[in-house]
C-alpha positions in Angstrom: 124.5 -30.4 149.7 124.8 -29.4 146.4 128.7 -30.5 144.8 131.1 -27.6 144.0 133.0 -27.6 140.5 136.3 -26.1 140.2 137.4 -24.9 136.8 140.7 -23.5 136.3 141.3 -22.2 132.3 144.0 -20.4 130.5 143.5 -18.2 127.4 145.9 -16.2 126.4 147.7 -16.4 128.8 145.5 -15.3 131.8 144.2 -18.0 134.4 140.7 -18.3 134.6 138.6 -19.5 137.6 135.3 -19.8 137.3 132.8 -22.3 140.2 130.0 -24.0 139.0 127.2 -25.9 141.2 126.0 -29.3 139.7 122.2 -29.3 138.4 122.3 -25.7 138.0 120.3 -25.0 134.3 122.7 -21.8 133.9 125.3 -20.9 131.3 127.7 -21.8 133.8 126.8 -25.5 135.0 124.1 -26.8 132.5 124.8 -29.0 129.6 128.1 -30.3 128.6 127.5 -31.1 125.4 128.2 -27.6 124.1 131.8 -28.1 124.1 135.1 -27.3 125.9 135.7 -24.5 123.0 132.8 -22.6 123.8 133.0 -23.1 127.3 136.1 -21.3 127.7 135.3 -18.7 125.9 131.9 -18.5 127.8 134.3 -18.4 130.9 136.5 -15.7 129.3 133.3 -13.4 128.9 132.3 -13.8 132.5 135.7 -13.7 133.3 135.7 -10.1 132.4 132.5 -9.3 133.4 133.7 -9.7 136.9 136.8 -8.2 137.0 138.9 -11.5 137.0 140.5 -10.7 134.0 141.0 -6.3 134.2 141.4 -5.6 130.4 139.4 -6.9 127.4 142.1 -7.2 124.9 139.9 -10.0 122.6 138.5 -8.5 119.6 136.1 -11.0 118.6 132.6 -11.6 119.8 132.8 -15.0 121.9 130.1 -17.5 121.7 127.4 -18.0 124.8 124.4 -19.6 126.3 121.8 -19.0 128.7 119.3 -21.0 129.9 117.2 -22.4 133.0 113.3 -23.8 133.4 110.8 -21.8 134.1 108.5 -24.4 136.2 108.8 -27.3 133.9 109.5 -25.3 130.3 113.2 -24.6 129.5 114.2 -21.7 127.9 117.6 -22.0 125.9 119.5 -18.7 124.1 122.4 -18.7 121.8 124.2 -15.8 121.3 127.6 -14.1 120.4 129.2 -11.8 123.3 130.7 -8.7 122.0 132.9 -6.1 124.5 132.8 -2.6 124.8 136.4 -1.9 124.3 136.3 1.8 125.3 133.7 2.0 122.4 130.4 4.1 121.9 128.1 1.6 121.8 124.4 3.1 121.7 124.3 5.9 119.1 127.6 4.5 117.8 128.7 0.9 117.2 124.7 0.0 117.6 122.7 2.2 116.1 119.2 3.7 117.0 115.8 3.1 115.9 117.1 -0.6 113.7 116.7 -3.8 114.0 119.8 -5.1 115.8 120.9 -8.3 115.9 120.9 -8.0 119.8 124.3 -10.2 119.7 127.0 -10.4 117.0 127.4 -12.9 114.0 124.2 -15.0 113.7 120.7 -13.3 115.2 120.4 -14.3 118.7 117.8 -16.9 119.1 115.6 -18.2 121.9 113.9 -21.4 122.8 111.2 -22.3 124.5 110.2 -25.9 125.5 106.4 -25.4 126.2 104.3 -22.4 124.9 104.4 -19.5 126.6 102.4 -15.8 126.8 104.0 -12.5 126.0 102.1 -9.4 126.2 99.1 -11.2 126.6 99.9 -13.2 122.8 100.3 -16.9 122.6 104.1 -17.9 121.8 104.1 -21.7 120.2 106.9 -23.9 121.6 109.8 -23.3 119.6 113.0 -21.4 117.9 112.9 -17.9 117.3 115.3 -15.0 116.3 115.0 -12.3 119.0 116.4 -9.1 117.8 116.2 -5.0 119.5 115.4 -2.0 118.3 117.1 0.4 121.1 115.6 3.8 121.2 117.0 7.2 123.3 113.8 6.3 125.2 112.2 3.1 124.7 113.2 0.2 122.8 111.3 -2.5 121.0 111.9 -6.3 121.7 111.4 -9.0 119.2 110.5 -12.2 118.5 110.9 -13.5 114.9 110.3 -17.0 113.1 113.7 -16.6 110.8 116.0 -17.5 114.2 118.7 -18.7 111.4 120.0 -15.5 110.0 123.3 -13.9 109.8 123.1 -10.7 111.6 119.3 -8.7 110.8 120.4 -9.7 106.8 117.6 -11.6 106.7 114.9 -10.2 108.8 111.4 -9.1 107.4 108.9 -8.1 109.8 106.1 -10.0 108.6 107.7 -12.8 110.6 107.4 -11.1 113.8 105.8 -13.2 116.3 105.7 -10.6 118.7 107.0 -7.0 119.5 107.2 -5.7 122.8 108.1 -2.3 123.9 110.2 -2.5 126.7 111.9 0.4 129.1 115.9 0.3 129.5 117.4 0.8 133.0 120.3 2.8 133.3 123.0 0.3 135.6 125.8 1.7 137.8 128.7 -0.5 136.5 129.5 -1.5 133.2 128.7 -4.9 131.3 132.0 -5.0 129.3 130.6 -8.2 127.9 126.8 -8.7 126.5 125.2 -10.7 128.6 121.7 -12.4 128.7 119.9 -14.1 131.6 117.3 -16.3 131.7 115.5 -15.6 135.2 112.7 -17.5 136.6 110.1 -15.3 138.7 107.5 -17.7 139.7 107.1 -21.4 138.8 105.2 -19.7 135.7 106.4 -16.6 135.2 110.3 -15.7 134.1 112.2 -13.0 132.0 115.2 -12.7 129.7 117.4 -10.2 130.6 119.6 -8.2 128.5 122.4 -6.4 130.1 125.6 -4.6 128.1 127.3 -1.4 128.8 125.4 0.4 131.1 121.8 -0.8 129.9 119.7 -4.0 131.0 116.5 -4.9 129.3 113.9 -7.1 130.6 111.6 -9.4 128.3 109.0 -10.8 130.7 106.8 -13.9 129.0 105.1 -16.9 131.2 104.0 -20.6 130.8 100.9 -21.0 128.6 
């Protein structure tokens, strides 16, 4: 039987609770090593994603992982978490048809343990930047070599690994704080899912 966790955290005031099983590869079990700082604020962001904590009052973007192994290849993202705040966020704060960051402060980046396949092109093992380009209709996923950038400052297309044009699904209830997930499908098949406001994007890839 797997062993139950029980972390209580206050920030700003506000008790947090958040459960965690042991051995689970997600942002909320995982590695310790990342830090009590970044775990509360990790916390905070799921926190009000659920409804624990009812109003987003934090203006900053909070730092956040996700990661699990698909089969035997793990899959590790980095990322900063903004909130919607009452904002317009596509057509407003995030514009259309640019490279986005997909994140806040440095690019987003993604990594993968073993090689792995995306739209039928071979992905070597490693870092990468992975940035959006949201459209009214489609939007266009990225993988790109520079994964150390501040924001899109940086980014030139001729380091595109890959691009990927993927279809966004209109959600129910709102993501108040970005979220990714790294989802295993088969034992060699997962996806990254991107999920904010009331939009999730799916970036399916499998093992090599």
């Amino acid at each position: 039987m797997k062993m139950k966790k029980l972390i209580v955290l206050i920030v700003t005031g506000t008790v947090l609770v958040a459960c965690g099983s042991k051995g689970s590869h997600s942002e909320h079990g995982g590695h310790s090593n990342h830090g009590q700082a970044s775990a509360d604020a990790r916390n905070y962001a799921d926190s009000v994603n659920a409804g624990i904590i009812s109003a987003d009052t934090l203006k900053r973007s909070v730092p956040r992982v996700s990661m699990d192994f698909i089969g035997d290849n793990h899959v590790h993202m980095v990322y900063g978490s903004p909130g919607v705040r009452g904002r317009q966020i596509w057509g407003g704060l995030v514009a259309y048809d640019e490279v986005w960051v997909a994140g806040a402060h440095q690019a987003t980046s993604v990594e993968f343990g073993k090689d792995v396949v995306v739209d039928g092109k071979d992905v070597p093992a490693g870092k990468y930047a992975f940035f959006l380009i949201p459209g009214k209709e489609t939007w266009i996923a990225i993988l790109n070599k520079n994964w150390d950038q501040h924001l899109a400052d940086e980014y030139k297309e001729t380091e595109d690994v890959v691009r990927v044009t993927v279809s966004p699904e209109s959600t129910e209830t709102t993501t108040q704080r970005l979220t990714y997930i790294v989802k295993p499908i088969t034992a060699d098949e997962g996806e990254i899912i991107f999920e904010w406001e009331k939009i999730r994007v799916r970036f399916p890839f499998r093992n090599r």
